[in-house]
MIZA-592351 format. One line per field, with one value per atom (N, C-alpha, C): residue number from 1; residue in three letters; atom name; x, y negated, z negated. Coordinates in Angstrom, 1 decimal, always signed. Atoms other than C-alpha are relative to their C-alpha. Layout:
BEGIN
seq: [NUM|...] .
type: [ALA|...] .
atom: [CA|...] .
px: [X|...] .
py: [Y|...] .
pz: [Z|...] .
//
This chain:
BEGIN
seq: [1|1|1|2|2|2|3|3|3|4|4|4|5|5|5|6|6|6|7|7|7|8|8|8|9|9|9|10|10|10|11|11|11|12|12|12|13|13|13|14|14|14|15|15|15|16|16|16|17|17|17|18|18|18|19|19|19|20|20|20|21|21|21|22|22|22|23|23|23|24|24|24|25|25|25|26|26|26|27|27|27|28|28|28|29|29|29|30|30|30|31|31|31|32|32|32|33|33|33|34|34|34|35|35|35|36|36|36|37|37|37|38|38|38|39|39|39|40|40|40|41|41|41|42|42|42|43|43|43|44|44|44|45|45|45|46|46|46|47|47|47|48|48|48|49|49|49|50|50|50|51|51|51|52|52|52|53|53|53|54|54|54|55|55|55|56|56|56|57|57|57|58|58|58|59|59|59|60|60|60|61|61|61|62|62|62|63|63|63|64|64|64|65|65|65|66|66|66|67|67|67|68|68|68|69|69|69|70|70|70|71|71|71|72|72|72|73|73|73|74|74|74|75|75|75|76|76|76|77|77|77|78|78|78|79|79|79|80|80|80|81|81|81|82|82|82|83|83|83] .
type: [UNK|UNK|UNK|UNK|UNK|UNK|UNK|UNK|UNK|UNK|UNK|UNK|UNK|UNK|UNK|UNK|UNK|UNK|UNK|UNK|UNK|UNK|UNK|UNK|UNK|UNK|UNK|UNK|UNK|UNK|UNK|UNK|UNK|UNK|UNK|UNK|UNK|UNK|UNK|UNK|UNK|UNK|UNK|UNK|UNK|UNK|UNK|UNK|UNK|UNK|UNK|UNK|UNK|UNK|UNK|UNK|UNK|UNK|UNK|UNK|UNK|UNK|UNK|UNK|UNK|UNK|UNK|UNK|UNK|UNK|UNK|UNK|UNK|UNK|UNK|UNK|UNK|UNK|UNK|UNK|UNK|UNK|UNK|UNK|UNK|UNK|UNK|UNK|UNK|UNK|UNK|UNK|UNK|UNK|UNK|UNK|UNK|UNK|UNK|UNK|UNK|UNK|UNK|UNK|UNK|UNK|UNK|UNK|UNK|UNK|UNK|UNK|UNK|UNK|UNK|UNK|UNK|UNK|UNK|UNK|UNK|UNK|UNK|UNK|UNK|UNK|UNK|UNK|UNK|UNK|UNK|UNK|UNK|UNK|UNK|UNK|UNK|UNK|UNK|UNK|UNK|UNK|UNK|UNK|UNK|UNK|UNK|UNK|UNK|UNK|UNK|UNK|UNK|UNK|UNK|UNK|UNK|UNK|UNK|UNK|UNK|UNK|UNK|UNK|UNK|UNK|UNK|UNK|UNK|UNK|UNK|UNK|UNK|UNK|UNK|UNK|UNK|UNK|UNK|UNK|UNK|UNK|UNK|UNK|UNK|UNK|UNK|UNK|UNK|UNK|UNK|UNK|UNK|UNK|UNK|UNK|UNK|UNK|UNK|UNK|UNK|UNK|UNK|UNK|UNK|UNK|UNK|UNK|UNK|UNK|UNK|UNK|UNK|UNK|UNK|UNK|UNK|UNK|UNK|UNK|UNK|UNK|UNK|UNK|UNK|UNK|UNK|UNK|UNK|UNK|UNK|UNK|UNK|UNK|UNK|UNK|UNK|UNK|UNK|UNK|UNK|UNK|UNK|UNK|UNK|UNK|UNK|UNK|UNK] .
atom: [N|CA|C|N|CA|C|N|CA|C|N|CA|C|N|CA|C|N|CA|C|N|CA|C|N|CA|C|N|CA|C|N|CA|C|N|CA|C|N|CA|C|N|CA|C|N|CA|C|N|CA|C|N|CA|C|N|CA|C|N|CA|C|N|CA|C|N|CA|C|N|CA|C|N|CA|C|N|CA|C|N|CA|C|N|CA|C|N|CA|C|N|CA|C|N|CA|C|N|CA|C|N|CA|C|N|CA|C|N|CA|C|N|CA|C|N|CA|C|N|CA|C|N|CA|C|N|CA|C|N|CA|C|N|CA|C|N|CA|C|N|CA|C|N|CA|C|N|CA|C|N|CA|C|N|CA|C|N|CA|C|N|CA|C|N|CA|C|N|CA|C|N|CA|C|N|CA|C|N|CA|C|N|CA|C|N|CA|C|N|CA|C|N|CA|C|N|CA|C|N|CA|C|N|CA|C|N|CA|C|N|CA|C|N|CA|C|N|CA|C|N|CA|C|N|CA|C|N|CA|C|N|CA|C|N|CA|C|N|CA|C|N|CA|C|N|CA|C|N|CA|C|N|CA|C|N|CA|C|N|CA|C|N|CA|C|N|CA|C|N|CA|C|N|CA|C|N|CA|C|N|CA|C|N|CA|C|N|CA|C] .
px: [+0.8|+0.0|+0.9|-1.3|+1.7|-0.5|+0.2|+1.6|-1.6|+1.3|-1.1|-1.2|+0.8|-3.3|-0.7|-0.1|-2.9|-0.3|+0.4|-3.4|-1.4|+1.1|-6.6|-1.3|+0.6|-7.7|-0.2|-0.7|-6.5|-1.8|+0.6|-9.1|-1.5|+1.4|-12.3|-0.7|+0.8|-12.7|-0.2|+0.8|-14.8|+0.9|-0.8|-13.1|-0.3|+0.6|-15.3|+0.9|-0.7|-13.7|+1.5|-2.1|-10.2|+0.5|+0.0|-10.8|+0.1|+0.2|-11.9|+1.4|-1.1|-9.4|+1.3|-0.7|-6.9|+0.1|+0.5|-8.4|+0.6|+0.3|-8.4|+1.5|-1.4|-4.9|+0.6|-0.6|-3.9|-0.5|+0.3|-5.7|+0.6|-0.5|-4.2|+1.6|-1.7|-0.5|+0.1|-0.1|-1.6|-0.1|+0.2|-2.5|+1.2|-1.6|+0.8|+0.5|-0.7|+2.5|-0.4|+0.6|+0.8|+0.5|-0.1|+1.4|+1.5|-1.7|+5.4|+0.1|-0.2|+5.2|-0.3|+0.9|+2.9|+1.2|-1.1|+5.4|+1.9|-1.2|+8.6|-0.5|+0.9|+6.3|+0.0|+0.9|+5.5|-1.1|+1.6|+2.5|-0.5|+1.1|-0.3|-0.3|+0.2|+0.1|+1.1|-1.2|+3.5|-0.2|+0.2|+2.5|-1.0|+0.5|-0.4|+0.5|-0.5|+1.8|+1.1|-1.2|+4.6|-0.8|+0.7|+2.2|-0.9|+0.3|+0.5|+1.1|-1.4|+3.9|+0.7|-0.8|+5.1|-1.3|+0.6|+1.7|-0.5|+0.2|+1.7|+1.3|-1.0|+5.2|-0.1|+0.2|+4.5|-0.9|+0.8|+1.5|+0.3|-0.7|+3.6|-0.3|+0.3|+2.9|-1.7|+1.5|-1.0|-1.0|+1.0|-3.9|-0.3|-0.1|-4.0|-1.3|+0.8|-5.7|-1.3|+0.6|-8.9|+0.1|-0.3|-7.7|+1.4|-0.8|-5.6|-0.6|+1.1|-8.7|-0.3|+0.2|-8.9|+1.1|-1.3|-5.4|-0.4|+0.7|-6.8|-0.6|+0.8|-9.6|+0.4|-0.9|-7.1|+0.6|-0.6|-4.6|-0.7|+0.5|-7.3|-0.6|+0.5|-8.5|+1.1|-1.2|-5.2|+0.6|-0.5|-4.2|-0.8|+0.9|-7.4|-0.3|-0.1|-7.1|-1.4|+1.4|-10.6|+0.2|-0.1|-11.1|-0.7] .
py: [+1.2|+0.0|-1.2|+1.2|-3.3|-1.2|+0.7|-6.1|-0.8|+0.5|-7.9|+0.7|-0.9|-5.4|+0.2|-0.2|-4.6|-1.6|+1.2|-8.5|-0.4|+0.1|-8.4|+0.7|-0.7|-5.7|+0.2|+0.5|-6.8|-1.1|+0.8|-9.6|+0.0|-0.4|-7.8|+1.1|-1.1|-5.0|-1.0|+0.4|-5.4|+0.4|-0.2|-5.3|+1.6|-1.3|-2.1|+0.8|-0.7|-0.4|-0.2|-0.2|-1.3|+0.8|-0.8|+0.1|+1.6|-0.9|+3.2|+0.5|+0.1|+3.2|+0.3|+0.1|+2.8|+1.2|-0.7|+5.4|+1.3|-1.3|+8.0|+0.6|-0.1|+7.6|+0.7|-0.9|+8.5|+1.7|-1.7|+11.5|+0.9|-1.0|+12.8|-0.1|+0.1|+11.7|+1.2|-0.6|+13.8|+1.4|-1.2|+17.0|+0.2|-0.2|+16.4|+0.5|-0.1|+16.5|+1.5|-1.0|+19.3|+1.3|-1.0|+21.5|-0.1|-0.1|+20.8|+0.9|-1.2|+22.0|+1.1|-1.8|+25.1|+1.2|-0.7|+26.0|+0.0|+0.0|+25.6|+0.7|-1.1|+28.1|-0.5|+0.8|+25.7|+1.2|-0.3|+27.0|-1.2|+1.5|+24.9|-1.2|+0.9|+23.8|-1.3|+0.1|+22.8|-1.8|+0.6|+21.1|-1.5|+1.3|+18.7|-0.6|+1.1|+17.8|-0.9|+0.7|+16.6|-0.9|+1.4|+14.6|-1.0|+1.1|+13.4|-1.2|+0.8|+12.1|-1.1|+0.8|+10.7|-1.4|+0.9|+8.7|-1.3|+0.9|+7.4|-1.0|+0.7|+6.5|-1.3|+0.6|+4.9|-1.7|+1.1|+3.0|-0.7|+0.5|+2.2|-1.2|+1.2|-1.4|-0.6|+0.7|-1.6|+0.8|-1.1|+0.8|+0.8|-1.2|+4.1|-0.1|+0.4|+4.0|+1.0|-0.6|+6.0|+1.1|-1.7|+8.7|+1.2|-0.7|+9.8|+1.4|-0.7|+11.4|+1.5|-1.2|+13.7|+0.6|-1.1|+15.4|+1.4|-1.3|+18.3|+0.9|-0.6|+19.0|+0.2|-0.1|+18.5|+0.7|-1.3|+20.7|+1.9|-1.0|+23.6|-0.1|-0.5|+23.5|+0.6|-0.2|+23.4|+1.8|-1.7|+26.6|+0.8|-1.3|+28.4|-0.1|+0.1|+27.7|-1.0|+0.4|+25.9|-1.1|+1.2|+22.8|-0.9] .
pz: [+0.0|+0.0|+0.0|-0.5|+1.1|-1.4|+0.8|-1.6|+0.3|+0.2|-0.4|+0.2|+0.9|-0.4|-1.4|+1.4|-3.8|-0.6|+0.4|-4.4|+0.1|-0.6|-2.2|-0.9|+1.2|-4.4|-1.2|+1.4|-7.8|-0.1|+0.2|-6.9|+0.6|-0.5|-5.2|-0.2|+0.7|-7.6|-1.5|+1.5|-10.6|-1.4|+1.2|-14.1|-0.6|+0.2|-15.0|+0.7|-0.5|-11.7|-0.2|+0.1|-12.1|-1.7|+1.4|-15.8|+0.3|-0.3|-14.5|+1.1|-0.9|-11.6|-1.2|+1.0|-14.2|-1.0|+0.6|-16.4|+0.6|-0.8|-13.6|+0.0|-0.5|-12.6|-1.1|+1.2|-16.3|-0.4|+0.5|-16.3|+0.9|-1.0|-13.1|-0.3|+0.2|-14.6|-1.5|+1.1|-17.6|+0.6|-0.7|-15.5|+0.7|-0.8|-13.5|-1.3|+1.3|-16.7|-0.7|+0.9|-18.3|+1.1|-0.7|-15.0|+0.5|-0.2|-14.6|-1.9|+0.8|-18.0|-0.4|-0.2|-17.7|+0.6|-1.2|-14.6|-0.9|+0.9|-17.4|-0.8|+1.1|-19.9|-0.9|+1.3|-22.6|+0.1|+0.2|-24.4|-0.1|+0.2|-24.5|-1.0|+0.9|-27.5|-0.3|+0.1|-27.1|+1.3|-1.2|-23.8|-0.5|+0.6|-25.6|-1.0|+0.6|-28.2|+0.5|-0.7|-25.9|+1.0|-0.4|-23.7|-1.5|+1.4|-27.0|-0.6|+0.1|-28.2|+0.9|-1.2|-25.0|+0.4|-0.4|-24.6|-1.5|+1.1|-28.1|-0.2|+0.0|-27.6|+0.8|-1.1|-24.6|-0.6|+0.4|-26.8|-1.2|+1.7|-30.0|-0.8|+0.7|-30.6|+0.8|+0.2|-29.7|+0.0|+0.4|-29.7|+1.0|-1.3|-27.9|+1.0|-1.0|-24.9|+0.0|+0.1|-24.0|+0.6|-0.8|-22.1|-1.0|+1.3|-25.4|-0.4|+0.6|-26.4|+0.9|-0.9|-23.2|+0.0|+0.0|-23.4|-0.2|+0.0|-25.1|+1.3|-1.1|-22.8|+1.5|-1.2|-19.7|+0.1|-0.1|-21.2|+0.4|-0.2|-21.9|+1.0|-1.2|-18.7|+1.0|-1.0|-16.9|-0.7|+0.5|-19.4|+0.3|-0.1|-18.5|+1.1|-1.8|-14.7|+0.3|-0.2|-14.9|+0.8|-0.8|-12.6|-0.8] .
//
Protein backbone atom coordinates (compact mmCIF):
# COMPACT_ATOMS: atom_id res chain seq x y z
CA UNK A 1 0.00 0.00 0.00
CA UNK A 2 1.68 3.31 -1.06
CA UNK A 3 1.56 6.07 1.65
CA UNK A 4 -1.12 7.88 0.37
CA UNK A 5 -3.31 5.39 0.40
CA UNK A 6 -2.92 4.65 3.83
CA UNK A 7 -3.36 8.45 4.40
CA UNK A 8 -6.62 8.38 2.25
CA UNK A 9 -7.75 5.67 4.45
CA UNK A 10 -6.49 6.78 7.80
CA UNK A 11 -9.12 9.59 6.94
CA UNK A 12 -12.27 7.80 5.19
CA UNK A 13 -12.73 5.02 7.64
CA UNK A 14 -14.75 5.41 10.58
CA UNK A 15 -13.05 5.29 14.07
CA UNK A 16 -15.33 2.06 15.00
CA UNK A 17 -13.68 0.39 11.72
CA UNK A 18 -10.21 1.31 12.08
CA UNK A 19 -10.85 -0.11 15.79
CA UNK A 20 -11.93 -3.21 14.53
CA UNK A 21 -9.36 -3.17 11.59
CA UNK A 22 -6.92 -2.82 14.21
CA UNK A 23 -8.40 -5.45 16.43
CA UNK A 24 -8.39 -8.02 13.58
CA UNK A 25 -4.87 -7.63 12.55
CA UNK A 26 -3.95 -8.47 16.34
CA UNK A 27 -5.71 -11.50 16.34
CA UNK A 28 -4.21 -12.75 13.13
CA UNK A 29 -0.52 -11.70 14.59
CA UNK A 30 -1.61 -13.81 17.55
CA UNK A 31 -2.51 -16.97 15.52
CA UNK A 32 0.81 -16.39 13.50
CA UNK A 33 2.50 -16.47 16.67
CA UNK A 34 0.77 -19.35 18.31
CA UNK A 35 1.44 -21.47 15.00
CA UNK A 36 5.44 -20.77 14.59
CA UNK A 37 5.18 -21.96 18.03
CA UNK A 38 2.94 -25.10 17.74
CA UNK A 39 5.43 -26.03 14.60
CA UNK A 40 8.62 -25.62 17.42
CA UNK A 41 6.34 -28.12 19.87
CA UNK A 42 5.48 -25.67 22.63
CA UNK A 43 2.49 -26.96 24.37
CA UNK A 44 -0.27 -24.94 24.48
CA UNK A 45 0.07 -23.76 27.50
CA UNK A 46 3.49 -22.84 27.06
CA UNK A 47 2.54 -21.11 23.80
CA UNK A 48 -0.39 -18.73 25.64
CA UNK A 49 1.76 -17.77 28.18
CA UNK A 50 4.57 -16.56 25.92
CA UNK A 51 2.20 -14.59 23.71
CA UNK A 52 0.47 -13.44 27.02
CA UNK A 53 3.86 -12.11 28.16
CA UNK A 54 5.10 -10.75 24.99
CA UNK A 55 1.73 -8.70 24.57
CA UNK A 56 1.74 -7.41 28.09
CA UNK A 57 5.16 -6.53 27.65
CA UNK A 58 4.50 -4.85 24.57
CA UNK A 59 1.51 -3.03 26.81
CA UNK A 60 3.60 -2.19 29.98
CA UNK A 61 2.92 1.36 30.55
CA UNK A 62 -1.04 1.55 29.70
CA UNK A 63 -3.89 -0.76 29.67
CA UNK A 64 -3.99 -4.13 27.93
CA UNK A 65 -5.71 -4.03 24.90
CA UNK A 66 -8.89 -6.01 23.97
CA UNK A 67 -7.70 -8.69 22.14
CA UNK A 68 -5.58 -9.82 25.38
CA UNK A 69 -8.66 -11.40 26.44
CA UNK A 70 -8.92 -13.67 23.21
CA UNK A 71 -5.37 -15.43 23.38
CA UNK A 72 -6.77 -18.26 25.13
CA UNK A 73 -9.61 -19.00 22.82
CA UNK A 74 -7.14 -18.48 19.73
CA UNK A 75 -4.63 -20.68 21.17
CA UNK A 76 -7.35 -23.57 21.89
CA UNK A 77 -8.52 -23.51 18.72
CA UNK A 78 -5.21 -23.44 16.86
CA UNK A 79 -4.20 -26.61 19.35
CA UNK A 80 -7.40 -28.44 18.53
CA UNK A 81 -7.06 -27.74 14.71
CA UNK A 82 -10.61 -25.93 14.90
CA UNK A 83 -11.10 -22.80 12.64
Amino acid sequence: MFFQEYIYQSHTISPAAQAEKYNRMHVEEIAERGRILQELHFSSEDTQRRIEMGIAWEYELSQLPPFYKQIKEIIDRLYTGRK
